[in-house]
C-alpha positions in Angstrom: -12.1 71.6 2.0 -8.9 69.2 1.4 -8.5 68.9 5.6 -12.0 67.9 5.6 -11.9 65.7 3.4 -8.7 64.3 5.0 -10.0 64.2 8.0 -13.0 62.3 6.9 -11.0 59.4 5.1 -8.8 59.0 8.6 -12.3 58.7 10.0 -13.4 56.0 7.5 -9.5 53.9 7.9 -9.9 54.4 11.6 -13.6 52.7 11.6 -13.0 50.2 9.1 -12.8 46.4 10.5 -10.2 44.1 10.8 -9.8 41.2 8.3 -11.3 38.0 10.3 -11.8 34.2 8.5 -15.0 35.5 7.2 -13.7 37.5 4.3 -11.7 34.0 3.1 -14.2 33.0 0.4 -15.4 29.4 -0.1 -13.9 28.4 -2.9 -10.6 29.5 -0.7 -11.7 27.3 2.2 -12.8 24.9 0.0 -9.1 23.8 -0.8 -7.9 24.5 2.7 -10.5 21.4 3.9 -9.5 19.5 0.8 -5.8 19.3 2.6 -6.9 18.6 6.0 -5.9 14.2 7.0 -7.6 13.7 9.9 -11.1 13.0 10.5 -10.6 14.9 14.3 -9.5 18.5 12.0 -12.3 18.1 9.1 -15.4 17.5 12.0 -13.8 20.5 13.9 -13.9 22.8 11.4 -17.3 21.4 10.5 -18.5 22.4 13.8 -17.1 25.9 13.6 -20.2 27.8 11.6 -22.9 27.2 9.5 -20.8 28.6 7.1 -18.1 26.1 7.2 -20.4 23.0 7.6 -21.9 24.0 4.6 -19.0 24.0 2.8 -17.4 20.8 4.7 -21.0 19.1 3.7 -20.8 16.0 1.7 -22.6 18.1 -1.2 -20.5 20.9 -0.8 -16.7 19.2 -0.8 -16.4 17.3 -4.0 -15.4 13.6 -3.7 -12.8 13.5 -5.7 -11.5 16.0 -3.7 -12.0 13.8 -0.4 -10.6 11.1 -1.9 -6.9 12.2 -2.5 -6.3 11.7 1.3 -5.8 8.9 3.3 -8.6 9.6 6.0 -7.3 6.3 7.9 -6.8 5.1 11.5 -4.1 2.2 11.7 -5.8 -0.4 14.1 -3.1 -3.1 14.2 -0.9 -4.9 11.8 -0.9 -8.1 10.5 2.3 -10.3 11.1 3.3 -13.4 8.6 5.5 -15.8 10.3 7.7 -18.9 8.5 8.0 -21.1 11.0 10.9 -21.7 12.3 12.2 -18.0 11.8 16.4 -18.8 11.1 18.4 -19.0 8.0 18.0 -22.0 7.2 16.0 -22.9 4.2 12.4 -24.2 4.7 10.9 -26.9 3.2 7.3 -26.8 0.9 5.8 -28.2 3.6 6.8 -25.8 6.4 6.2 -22.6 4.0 2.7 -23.7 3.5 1.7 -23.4 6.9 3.0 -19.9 7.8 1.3 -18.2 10.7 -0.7 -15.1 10.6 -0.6 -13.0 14.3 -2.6 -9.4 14.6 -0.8 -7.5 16.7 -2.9 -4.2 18.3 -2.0 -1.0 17.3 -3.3 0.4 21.0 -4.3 -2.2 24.0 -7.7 -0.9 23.7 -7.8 -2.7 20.9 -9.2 -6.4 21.1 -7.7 -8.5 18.8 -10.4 -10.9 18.7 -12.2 -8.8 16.4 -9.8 -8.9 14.2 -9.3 -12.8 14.0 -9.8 -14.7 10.6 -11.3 -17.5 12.2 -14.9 -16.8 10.0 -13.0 -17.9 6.3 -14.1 -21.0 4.8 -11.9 -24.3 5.2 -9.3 -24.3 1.4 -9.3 -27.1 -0.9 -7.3 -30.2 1.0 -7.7 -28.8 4.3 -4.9 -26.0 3.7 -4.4 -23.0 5.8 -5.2 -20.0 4.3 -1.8 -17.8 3.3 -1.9 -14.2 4.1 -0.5 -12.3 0.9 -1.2 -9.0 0.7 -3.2 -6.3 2.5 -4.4 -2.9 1.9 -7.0 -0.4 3.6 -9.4 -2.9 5.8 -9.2 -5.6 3.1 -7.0 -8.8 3.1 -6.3 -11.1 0.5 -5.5 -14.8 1.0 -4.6 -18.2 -1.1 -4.5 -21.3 -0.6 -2.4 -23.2 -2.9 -0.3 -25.8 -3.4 3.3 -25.6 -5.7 1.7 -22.2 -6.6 -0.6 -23.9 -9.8 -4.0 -23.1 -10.6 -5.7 -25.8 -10.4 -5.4 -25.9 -6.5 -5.6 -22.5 -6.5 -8.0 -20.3 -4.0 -8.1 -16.6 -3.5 -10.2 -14.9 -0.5 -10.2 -11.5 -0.3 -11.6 -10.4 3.3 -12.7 -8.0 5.7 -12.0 -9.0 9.3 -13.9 -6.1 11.0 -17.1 -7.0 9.3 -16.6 -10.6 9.0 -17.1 -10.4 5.3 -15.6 -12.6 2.5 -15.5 -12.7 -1.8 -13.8 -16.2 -2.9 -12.6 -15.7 -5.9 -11.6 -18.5 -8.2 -9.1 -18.7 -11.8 -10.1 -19.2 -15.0 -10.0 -22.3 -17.4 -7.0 -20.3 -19.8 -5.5 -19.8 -16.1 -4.9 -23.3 -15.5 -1.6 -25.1 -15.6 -0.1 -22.1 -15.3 2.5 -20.8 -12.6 1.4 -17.9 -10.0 4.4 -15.8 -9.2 1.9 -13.6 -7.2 -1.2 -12.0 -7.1 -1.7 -8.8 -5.0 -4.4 -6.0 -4.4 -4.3 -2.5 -6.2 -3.4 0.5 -4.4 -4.3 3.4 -6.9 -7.4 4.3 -5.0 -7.5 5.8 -1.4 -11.1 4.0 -1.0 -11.9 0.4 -1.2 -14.7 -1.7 -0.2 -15.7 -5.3 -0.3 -17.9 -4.5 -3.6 -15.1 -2.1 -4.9 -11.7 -3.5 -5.5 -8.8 -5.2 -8.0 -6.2 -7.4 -7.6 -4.0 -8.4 -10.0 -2.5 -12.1 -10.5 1.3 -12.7 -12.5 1.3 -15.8 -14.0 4.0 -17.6 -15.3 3.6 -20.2 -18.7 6.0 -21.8 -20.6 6.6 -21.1 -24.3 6.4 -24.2 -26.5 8.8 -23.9 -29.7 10.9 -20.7 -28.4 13.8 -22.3 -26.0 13.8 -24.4 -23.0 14.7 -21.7 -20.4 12.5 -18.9 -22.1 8.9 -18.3 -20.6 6.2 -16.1 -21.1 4.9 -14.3 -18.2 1.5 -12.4 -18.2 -0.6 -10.3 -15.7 -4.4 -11.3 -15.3 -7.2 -8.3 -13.5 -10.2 -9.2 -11.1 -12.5 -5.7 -11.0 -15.1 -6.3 -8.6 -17.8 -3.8 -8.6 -20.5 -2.9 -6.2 -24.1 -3.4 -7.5 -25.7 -1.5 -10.1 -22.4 -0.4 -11.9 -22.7 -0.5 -15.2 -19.0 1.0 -16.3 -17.1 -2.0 -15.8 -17.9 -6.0 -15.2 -17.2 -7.8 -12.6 -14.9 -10.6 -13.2 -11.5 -11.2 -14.9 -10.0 -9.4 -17.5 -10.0 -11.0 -21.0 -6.9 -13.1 -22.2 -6.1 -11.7 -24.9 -5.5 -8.2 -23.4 -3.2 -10.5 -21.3 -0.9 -11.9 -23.5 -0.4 -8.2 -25.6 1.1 -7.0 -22.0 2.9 -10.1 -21.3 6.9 -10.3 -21.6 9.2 -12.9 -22.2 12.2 -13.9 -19.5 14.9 -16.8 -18.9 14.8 -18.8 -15.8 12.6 -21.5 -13.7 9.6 -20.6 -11.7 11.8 -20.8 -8.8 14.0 -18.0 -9.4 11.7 -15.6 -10.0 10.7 -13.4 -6.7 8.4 -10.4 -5.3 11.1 -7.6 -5.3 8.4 -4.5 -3.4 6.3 -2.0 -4.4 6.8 1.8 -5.4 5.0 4.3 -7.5 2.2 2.5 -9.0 4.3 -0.6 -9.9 4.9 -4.2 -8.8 8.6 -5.5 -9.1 9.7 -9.0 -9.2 13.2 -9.8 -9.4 15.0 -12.6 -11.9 17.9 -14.7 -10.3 18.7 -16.5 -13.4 19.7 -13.7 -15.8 19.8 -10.7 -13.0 17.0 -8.9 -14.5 13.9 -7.3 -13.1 10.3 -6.9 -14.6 7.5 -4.4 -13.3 4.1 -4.7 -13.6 1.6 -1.7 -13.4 -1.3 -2.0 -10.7 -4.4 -2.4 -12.2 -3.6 -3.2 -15.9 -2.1 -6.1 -17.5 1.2 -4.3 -19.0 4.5 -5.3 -17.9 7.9 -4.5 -18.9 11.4 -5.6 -18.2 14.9 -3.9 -17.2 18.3 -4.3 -15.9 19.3 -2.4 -12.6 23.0 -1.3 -12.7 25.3 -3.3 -11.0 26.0 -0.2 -8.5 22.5 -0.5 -7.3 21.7 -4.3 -6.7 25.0 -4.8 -5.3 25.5 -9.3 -5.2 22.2 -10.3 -6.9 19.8 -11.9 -4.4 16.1 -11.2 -3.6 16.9 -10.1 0.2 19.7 -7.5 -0.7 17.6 -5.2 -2.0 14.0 -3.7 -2.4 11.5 -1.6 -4.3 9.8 0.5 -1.6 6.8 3.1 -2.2 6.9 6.8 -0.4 3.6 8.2 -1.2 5.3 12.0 -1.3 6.4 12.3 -4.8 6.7 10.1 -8.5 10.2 8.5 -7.9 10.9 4.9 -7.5 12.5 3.7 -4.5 15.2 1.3 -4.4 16.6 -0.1 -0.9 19.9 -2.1 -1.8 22.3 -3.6 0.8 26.0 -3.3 -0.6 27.8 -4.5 2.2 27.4 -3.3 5.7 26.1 -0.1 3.7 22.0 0.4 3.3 21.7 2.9 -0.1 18.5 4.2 -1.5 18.6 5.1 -4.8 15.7 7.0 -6.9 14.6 7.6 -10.3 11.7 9.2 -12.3 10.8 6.3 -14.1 12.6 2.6 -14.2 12.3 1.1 -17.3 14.0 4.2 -19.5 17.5 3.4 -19.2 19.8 1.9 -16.2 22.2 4.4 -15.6 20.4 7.7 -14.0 19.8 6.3 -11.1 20.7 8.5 -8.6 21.9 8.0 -4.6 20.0 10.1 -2.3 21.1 8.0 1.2 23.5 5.8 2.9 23.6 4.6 5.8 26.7 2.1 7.3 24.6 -0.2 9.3 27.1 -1.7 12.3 27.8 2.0 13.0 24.2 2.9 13.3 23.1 -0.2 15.1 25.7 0.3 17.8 24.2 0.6 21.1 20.7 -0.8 20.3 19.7 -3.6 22.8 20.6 -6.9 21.9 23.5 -5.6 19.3 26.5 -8.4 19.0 29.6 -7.6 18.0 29.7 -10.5 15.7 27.0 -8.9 13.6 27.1 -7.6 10.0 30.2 -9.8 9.5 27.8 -10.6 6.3 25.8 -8.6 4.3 22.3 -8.0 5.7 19.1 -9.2 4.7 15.9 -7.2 4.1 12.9 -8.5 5.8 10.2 -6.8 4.6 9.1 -2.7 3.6 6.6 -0.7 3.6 5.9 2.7 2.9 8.7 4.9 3.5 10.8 2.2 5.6 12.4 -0.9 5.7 13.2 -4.0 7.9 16.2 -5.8 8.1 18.0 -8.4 10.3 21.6 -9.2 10.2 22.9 -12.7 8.7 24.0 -14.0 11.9 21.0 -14.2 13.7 17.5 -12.7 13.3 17.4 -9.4 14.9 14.7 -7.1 13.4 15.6 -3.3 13.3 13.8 -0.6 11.0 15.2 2.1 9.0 13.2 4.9 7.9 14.2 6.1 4.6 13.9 10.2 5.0 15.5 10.2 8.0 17.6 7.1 8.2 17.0 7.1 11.9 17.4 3.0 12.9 14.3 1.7 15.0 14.5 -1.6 17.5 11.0 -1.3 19.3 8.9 -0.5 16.6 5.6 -2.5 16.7 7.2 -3.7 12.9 10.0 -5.5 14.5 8.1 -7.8 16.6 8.1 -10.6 14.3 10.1 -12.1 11.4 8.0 -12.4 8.6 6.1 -9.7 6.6 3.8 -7.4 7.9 0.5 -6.0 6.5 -1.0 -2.7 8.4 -4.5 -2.8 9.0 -6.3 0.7 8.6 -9.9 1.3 8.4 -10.0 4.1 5.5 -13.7 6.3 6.2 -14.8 9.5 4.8 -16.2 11.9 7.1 -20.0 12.5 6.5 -21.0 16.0 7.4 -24.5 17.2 6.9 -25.1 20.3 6.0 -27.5 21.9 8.8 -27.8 19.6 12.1 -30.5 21.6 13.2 -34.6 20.6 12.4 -35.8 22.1 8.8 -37.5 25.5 8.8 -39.4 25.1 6.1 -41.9 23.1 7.6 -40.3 19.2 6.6 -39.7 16.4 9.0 -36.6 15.6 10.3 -33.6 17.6 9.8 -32.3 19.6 6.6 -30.2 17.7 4.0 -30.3 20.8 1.3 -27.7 23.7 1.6 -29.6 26.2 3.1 -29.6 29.3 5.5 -31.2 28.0 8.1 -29.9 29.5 11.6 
């Protein structure tokens, strides 16, 4: 009795089937499409069964879900150019008409489309200023001297040809823009979904001549119908509790990168730094450690944004020597900062085309950054090499060190739409079936 019974469980082990992808239950799937970055992966694995299209189905993946990942095709980057491109310092005059090139990402790609020819002539018969640039949307001024009462803002679409002008407020006026940029907390935006967020700079009657007051102001536009949130700027006085006081001019005050949810601008007066968080009108002010900013000027060093983790990135040029630095958060303290990289730049430059000998006989400057690399050109003579911070591997023909000047990729950021069933309904409806279903 015991062998048969033996004999009878071999029988059933021997018969039984292999595992295959159809024991992996859908909530188990579920997460493994909710990791996959590339439109090409999520529509092949749409295509696989009925099964996993349902699942892959706009009803059945969650948005939220879709919305953690980039889902974006680079199509070209947008190139700002200060004429003339040398060390020499430029006038008002010749910063106001700065030059915007799109350079293809692929020569399949025709630049024309992408041409900003379709804006609106400024106030005064300016030239529209390129300032910032996220997803498929651009964002443009035109200004003079940086006050409001000049002031234009355009935020664009060049691939549809669409614009939003968007103009201050009357409590804005007379006051100083240090810069006004577009929020990057969402993966998604749209022409009728988007913020930006302008830093103004005021002075304070009765405190002290060199003491100012510095506030952040919030466009939300929203798409029709929404009824969470108004369109329109954000109310003063939410303003002024997030503003922060600081020493110095206008003048000295510059845009010092991006990383972690945060906008830094750098102080040249009293060596300080103050941070402003995307999408709200907080900011706050710190001190970076002498170790870390090396000789205090806006081009030795940069706040740069990684996208892998919640450290803040800082890029400092201390001598011939490129250091990145990180921390959890910036404004708790200046003394945990810690060095994660360094890289000694005539040694890694060596043997690049075009490399001098006479270079980095002065510290470096920092051209422009993006996420997860840096630009830079030595003193001497304007020579654009890239460094990628995980790595630190040096770049010279990199699509980013064509130009001088910063640069602004242009991605077009689309969620695959999967139906559920491509086939024609069974159950007797026209056209084909939008409902999860078992149709075969």
């Amino acid at each position: 009795m015991e062998e048969m019974m033996r004999k009878s469980k071999g029988l059933m082990l021997a018969t039984k089937l292999p595992t295959t992808m159809n024991d992996i239950p859908d909530h188990l799937l579920r997460l493994i499409f909710c990791r996959l970055d590339s439109h090409v992966f999520f529509l092949r694995a749409a295509a696989v069964c009925t099964r996993w299209r349902r699942i892959a189905s706009t009803r059945g993946m969650r948005y939220r879900d879709l919305n953690y990942h980039d889902f974006s095709t680079i199509m070209g980057h947008y190139h700002v150019i200060d004429p003339p491109s040398s060390s020499k310092p430029r006038s008002p005059e010749a910063q106001r008409h700065r030059r915007v090139v799109f350079i293809p990402a692929s020569p399949s790609i025709d630049a024309r489309h992408f041409t900003l020819d379709f804006l609106p002539d400024g106030p005064g018969n300016r030239p529209w200023q390129l300032v910032d640039g996220y997803g498929s949307l651009l964002l443009l001024t035109n200004q003079r001297r940086s006050f409001f009462p000049v002031l234009d803002m355009i935020v664009c679409e060049p691939i549809s040809r669409r614009y939003v002008r968007i103009k201050p407020t009357e409590d804005m006026k007379y006051c100083h823009c240090l810069g006004v940029f577009l929020n990057r907390r969402y993966n998604v935006t749209s022409m009728s979904s988007f913020t930006l967020t302008c830093v103004v700079y005021e002075s304070s009657m009765g405190i002290s001549d060199d003491v100012c007051f510095v506030t952040a102001r919030v466009y939300t536009q929203e798409p029709p119908g929404c009824r969470r949130w108004r369109s329109g700027w954000s109310m003063p006085h939410r303003a002024r509790s997030g503003g922060i006081h600081i020493r110095g001019a206008a003048e000295s005050v510059h845009y010092a990168g991006r990383s972690r949810g945060y906008t830094f601008w750098g102080n040249e007066d009293d060596g300080s730094v103050f941070a402003g968080t995307e999408g709200t009108e907080v900011l706050s002010q710190f001190h970076l450690p002498e170790n870390v900013r090396g000789s205090y000027h806006i081009s030795t060093f940069r706040f740069v944004d990684d996208g892998n983790d919640n450290l803040v990135r800082v890029v400092s040029l201390i001598g011939n020597d490129l250091m990145v630095f990180l921390k959890k958060e910036h404004n708790n303290g200046g003394s945990d900062w810690v060095l994660v990289r360094r890289l000694h730049l005539p040694e890694a430059t060596l043997g690049l085309p075009g490399y001098k000998e006479c270079f980095f006989s002065r510290t470096a400057k920092i051209v422009t950054a993006g996420k997860g690399y840096v630009v830079l050109t030595p003193a001497e003579e304007t020579w654009l090499f890239s460094v990628e911070l995980r790595t630190m591997q040096v770049e010279r023909e990199h699509i980013r060190n064509k130009l001088a000047g910063e640069v602004y990729p242009y991605e077009l950021r689309l969620r695959p739409r999967v139906s559920v069933c491509a086939f024609q309904c069974k159950r007797g409806r026209d056209g084909p079936c939008y409902n999860i279903c078992k149709c075969k």
